[in-house]
Residue, then its C-alpha position, 0 to 999 in steps of 0.5 A: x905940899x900939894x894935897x888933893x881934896x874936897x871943896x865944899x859947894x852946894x845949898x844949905x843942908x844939900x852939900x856937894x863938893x869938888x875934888x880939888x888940887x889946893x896947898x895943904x896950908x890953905x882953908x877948905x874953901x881957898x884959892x885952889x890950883x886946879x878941879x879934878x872932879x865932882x862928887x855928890x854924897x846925896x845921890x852918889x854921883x862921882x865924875x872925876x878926871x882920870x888923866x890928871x888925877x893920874x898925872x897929879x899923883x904921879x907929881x907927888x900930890x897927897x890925896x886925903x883920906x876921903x879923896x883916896x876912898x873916892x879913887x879907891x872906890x873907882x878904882x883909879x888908885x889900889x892897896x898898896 
């Protein structure tokens, strides 16, 4: 299954991630099939791919529970 999710990257104690396109059996850090966006929680910056986090979705990948507050917050995905 196919998951959507955060890629830890950044300094120590600075943590930034990337919103990721990876197998749901992969490490966090693993071989990752595609980047879809970026997200900085010390300063709250989210740059995030709208035309293929859309397209991904409708493919049948799973956001994480972190990944779907994110879509939520800009408004990309809503409550069902």
């Amino acid at each position: 299954m196919l998951k959507l999710r955060l890629k830890r990257c950044g300094r120590k104690h600075h943590p930034s991630y990337r919103i990721v396109m990876i197998n749901s059996t992969t490490r966090r850090d693993g071989y990752v099939i595609e980047e879809l966006g970026f997200y900085d929680p010390i300063s709250k910056k989210i740059r995030i791919n709208i035309n293929s986090i859309t397209t991904r979705l409708k493919q049948g990948a799973q956001p994480s529970e972190t990944v779907k507050n994110l879509l939520l917050k800009a408004q990309i995905i809503s409550i069902k």
